[in-house]
N, C-alpha and C positions, 0 to 999 in steps of 0.2 A: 257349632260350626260358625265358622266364619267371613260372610260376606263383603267383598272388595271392589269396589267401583272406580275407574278411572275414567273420569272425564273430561272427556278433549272436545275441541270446535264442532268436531265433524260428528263423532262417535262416543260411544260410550262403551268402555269395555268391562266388563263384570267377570267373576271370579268368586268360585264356593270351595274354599278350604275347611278338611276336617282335619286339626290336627297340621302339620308338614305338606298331607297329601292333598294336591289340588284337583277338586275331585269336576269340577268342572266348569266350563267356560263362554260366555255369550256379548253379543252385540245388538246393541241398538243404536239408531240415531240419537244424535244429543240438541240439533237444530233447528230440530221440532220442537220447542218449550210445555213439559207435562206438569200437570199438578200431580199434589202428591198422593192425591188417590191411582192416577191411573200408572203412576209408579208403582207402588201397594199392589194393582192388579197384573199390571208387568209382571213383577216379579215375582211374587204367586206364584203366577201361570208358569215360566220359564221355570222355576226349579219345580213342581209338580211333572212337569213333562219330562224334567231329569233327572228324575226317581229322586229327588229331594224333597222331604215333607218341610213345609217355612217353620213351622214348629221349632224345626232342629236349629232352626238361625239364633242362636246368643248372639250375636255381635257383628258392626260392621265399621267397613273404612272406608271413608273417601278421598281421593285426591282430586280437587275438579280446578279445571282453567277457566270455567264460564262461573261467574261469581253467582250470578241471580236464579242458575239450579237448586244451590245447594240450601236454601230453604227448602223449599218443598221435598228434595231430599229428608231431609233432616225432618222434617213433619210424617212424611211418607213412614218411615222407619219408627217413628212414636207412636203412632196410632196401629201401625201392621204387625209391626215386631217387638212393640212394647219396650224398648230401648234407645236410649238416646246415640250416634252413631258418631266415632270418633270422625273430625274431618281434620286431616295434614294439611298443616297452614301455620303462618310466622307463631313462635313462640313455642311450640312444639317437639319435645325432645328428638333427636334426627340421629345423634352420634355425628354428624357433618362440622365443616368447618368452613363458615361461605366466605371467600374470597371475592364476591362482589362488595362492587362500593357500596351500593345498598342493597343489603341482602332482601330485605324485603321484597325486590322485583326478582327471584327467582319461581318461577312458575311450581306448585306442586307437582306438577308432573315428571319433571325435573328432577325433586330432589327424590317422589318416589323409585323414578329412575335409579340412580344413583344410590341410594340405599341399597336397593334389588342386584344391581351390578356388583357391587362390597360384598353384600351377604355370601353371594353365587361365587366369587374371585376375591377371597381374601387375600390380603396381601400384596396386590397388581393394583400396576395404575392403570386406568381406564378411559377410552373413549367410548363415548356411548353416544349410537345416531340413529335418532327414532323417527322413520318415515310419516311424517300422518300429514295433516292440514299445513303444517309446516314442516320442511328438512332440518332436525337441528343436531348441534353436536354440543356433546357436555365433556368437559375433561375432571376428574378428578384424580387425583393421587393417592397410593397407598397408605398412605398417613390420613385419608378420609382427609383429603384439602378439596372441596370443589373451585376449581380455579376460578370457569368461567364460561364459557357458550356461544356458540355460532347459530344464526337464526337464517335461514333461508327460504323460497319458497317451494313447497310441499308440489310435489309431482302432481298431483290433478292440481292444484293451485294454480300453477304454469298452462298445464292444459286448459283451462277455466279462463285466465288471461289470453292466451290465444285466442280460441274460440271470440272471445266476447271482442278484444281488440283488432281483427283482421276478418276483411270482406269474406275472403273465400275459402279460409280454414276450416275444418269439420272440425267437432271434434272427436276423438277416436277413441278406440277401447286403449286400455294402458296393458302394454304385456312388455315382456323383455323379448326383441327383433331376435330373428334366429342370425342377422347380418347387419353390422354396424348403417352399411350405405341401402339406404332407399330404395326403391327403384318405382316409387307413387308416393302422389302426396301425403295419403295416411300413413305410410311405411315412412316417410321421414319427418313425419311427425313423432312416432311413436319411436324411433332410434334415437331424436334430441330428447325426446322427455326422459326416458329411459337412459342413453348412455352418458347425456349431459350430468343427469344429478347425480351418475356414478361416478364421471368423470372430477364434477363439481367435490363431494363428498371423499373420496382418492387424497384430492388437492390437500382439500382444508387439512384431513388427516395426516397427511404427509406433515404440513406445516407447523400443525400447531405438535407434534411430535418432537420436529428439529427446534422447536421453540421451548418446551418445556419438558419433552424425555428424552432427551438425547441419551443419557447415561445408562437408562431402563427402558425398555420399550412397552410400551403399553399392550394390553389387549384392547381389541376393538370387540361392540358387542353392535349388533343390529335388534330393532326392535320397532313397533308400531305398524299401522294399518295398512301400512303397502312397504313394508318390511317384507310378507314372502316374496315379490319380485326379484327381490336381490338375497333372496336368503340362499342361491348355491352358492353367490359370486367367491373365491375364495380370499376375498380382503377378508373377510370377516371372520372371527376367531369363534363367534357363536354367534350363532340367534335365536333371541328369545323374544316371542312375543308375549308373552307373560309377565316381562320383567316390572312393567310398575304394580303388577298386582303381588309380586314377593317383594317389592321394597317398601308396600303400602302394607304389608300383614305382616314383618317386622317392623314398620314405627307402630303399627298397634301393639306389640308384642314391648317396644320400648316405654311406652306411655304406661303400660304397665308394670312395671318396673322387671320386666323377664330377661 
């Protein structure tokens, strides 16, 4: 079996494939900093409680955006599971073709992104916009070109900013308003975080489309931590919050020459 970690600012998203079928799915904080024992016990415990014996663990993958994890990671997985744990990073076989000036600033998460989104929609171009700590949008093309990416900020980010920057702002739970207008302060706070970065996200998608599909039109895929909030809106052609853990267990699949 094999174990898939994505890790982001906020969160850590984990993933136990056996075989194609992903058998199951967890979260933890990332912004807590663990050693790699109490990783080792983490995740133990979390597949024991979900009928997974660690035993069955052959192999893992990481994609991480926090650099100074992924030692202990990587230690945690030598001494627990007795294998050294591939991590998706510059140099790395992808099947991708980065279109930044330096590709080396393209975040793992990203390109697991993007691998995941190909695998899932071959032959479509794609935008891909993964709600987490940050809003962002990846465009790639059906020729596997990553063009390039939009970075904004992540709906609690915005609420966080609020909160911290203005005397008498609350801050509030984040839900999608059953009504764009307000009619109290936390109701209109929760319509701008909410309808703004749909409205925000609408945009960019619009444009960078008339900018680079005009000819074909893309699918749009939604994904990441506060991805269900917008997962009925029907901009969106699917949603998958799993997407960087199949685009992280096909580069482990390409590393091996599969």
């Amino acid at each position: 079996m094999l174990l898939c970690l994505d890790v982001g600012n906020s969160q850590i998203l984990g993933g136990v494939y056996d075989g194609n079928d992903l058998k199951l799915t967890f979260r933890r904080t990332s912004n807590i900093r663990a050693s790699s024992d109490e990783f080792g016990t983490f995740f133990a415990a979390v597949l024991r409680e979900n009928g997974v014996d660690p035993r069955e663990i052959d192999g893992a993958g990481i994609c991480s955006v926090v650099p100074d994890i992924i030692h202990s990671l990587r230690n945690c997985f030598r001494k627990y599971f007795r294998f050294t744990p591939f991590v998706l990073q510059a140099g790395v076989k992808t099947g991708l073709k980065i279109r930044y000036r330096n590709p080396l600033e393209v975040g793992a998460d990203k390109i697991a992104n993007a691998i995941g989104g190909l695998a899932r929609f071959p032959g479509r171009n794609l935008l891909i916009v993964d709600f987490g700590t940050a809003t962002t949008l990846c465009a790639i093309t059906r020729d596997k070109e990553y063009l390039g990416g939009i970075i904004a900020p992540g709906i609690h980010t915005s609420m966080a900013m609020l909160e911290s920057k203005t005397a008498r702002l609350p801050a509030v739970e984040i839900i999608r308003p059953a009504q764009v207008l307000g009619r109290s302060t936390v109701e209109s706070i929760q319509s701008g975080l909410y309808y703004g970065t749909l409205a925000t996200v609408r945009w960019l998608a619009a444009a960078v489309t008339e900018e680079h599909f005009a000819k074909e039109k893309p699918a749009i895929l939604g994904t990441g931590g506060f991805g269900r909030l917008f997962q009925a809106e029907p901009f969106f052609d699917a949603f998958l919050p799993e997407l960087p853990l199949i685009g992280l267990r096909r580069a482990v699949e390409l590393s091996q020459g599969v």
